[in-house]
TORKEKOL-776183 format. One record per residue (C-alpha): residue number from 1; residue in one letter; chain; x, y, z. Coordinates in nm, 4 decimals, always signed. Example, Ala and Ser with C-alpha at 12.3 -4.5 7.8 and 13.67 -1.06 7.14 Angstrom:
# TORKEKOL-776183
+------+------+-------+----------+----------+----------+
| resi | resn | chain |        X |        Y |        Z |
+------+------+-------+----------+----------+----------+
|    1 |    A |     A |  +1.2300 |  -0.4500 |  +0.7800 |
|    2 |    S |     A |  +1.3670 |  -0.1060 |  +0.7140 |
+------+------+-------+----------+----------+----------+
//
This chain:
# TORKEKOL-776183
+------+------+-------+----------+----------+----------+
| resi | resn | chain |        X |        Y |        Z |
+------+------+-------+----------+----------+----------+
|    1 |    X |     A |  -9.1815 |  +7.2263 |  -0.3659 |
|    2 |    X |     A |  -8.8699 |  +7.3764 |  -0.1925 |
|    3 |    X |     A |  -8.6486 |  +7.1534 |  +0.0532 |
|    4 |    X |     A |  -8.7616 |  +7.3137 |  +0.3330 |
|    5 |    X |     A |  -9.1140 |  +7.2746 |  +0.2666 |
|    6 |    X |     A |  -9.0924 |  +6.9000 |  +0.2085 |
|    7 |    X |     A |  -8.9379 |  +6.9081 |  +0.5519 |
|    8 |    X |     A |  -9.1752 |  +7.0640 |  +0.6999 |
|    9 |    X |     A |  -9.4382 |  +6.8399 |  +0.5616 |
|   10 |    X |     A |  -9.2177 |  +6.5040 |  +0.6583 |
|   11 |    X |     A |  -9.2269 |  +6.6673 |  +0.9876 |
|   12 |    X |     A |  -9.5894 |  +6.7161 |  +1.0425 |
|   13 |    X |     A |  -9.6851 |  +6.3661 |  +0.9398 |
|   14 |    X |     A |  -9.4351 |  +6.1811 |  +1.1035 |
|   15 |    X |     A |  -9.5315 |  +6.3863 |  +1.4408 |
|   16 |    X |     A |  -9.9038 |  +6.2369 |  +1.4054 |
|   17 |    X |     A |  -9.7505 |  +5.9244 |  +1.3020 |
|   18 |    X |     A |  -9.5536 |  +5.9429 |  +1.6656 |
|   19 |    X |     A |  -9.8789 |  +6.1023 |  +1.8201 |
|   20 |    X |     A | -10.1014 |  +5.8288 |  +1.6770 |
|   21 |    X |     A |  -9.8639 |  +5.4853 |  +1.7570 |
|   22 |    X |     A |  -9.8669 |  +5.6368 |  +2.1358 |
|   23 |    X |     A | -10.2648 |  +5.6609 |  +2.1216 |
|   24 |    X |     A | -10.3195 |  +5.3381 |  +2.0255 |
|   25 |    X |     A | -10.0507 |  +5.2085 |  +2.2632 |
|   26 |    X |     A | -10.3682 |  +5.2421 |  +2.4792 |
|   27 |    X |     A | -10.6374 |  +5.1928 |  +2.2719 |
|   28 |    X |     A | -10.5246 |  +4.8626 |  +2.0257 |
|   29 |    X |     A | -10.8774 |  +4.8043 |  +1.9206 |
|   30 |    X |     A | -10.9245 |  +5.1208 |  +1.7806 |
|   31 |    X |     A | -10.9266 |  +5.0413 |  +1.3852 |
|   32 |    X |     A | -11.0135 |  +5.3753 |  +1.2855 |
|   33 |    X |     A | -10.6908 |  +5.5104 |  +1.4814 |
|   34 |    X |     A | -10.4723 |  +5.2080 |  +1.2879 |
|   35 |    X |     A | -10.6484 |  +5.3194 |  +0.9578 |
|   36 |    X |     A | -10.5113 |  +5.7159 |  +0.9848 |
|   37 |    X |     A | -10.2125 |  +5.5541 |  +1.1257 |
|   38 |    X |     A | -10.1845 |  +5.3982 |  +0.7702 |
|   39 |    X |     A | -10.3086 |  +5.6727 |  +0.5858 |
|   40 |    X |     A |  -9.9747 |  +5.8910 |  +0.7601 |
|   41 |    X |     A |  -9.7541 |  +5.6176 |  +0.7060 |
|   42 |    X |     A |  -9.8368 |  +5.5644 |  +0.3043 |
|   43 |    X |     A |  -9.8206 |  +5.9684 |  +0.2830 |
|   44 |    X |     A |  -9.4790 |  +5.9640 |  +0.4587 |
|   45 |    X |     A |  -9.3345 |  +5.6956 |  +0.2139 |
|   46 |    X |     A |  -9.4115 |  +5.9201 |  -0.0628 |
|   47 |    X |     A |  -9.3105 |  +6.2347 |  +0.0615 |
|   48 |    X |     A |  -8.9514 |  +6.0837 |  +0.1739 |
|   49 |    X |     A |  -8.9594 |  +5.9142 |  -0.2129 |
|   50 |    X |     A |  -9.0263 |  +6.2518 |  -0.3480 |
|   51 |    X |     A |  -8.7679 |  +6.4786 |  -0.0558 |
|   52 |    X |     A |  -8.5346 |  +6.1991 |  -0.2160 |
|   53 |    X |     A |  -8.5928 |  +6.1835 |  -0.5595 |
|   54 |    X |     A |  -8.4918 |  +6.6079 |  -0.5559 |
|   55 |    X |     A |  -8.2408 |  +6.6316 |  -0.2961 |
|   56 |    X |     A |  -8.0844 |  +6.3269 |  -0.2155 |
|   57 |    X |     A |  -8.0681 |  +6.0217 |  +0.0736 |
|   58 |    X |     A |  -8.2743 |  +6.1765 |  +0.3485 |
|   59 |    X |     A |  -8.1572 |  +5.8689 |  +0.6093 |
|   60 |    X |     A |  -7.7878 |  +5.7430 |  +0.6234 |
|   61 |    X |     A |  -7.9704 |  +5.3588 |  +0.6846 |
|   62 |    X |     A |  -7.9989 |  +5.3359 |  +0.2848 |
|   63 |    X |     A |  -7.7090 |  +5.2944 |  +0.0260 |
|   64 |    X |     A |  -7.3262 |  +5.3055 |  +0.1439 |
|   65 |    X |     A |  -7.2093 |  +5.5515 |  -0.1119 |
|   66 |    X |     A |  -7.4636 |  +5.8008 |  +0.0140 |
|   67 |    X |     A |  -7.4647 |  +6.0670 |  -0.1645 |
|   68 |    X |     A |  -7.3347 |  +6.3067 |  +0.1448 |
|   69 |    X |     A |  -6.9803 |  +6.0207 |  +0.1240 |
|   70 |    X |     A |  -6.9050 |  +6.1275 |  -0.1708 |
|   71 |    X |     A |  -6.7027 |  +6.4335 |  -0.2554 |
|   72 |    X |     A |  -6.6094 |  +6.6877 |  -0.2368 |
|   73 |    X |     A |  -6.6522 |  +6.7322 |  +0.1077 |
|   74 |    X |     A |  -6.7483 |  +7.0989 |  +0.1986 |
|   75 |    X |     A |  -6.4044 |  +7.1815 |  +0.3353 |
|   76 |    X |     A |  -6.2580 |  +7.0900 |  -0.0104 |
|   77 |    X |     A |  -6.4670 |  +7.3281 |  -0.1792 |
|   78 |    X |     A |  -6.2381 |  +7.6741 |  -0.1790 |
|   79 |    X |     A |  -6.2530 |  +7.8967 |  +0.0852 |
|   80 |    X |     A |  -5.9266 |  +7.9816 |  +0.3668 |
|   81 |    X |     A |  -6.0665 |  +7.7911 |  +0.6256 |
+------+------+-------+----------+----------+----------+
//
């Protein structure tokens, strides 16, 4: 699957992941809400643990050296900029 398509995925859960946490803001007895919620949330975790495991860190909360830290940075890499 291409980086832009794992994006696009992340993006579509985590916006019914957003979508779902405000509905049961209003409606915390609905256990069949919380269950999709969960559903979202345990196919989230594995799509970030796969966007990761091909392209790198996809949050800057995680490890330090980052791979994004390290270099070279873009501006090192040729050019006449």
């Amino acid at each position: 699957m291409t980086r832009a398509m794992l994006l696009q995925k992340l993006d579509a859960v985590q916006f019914a992941m957003w979508e779902l946490h405000l509905y049961m803001d209003t409606h915390p007895d609905d256990l069949e809400a919380l269950s999709l919620y969960k559903k979202y949330e345990e196919k989230n975790e594995k799509l970030v643990c796969e966007y990761e495991e091909q392209f790198g860190p996809l949050y800057s909360d995680g490890d330090p050296g980052a791979m994004w830290l390290k270099n070279p940075w873009p501006w090192d890499i040729g050019g006449s900029c």
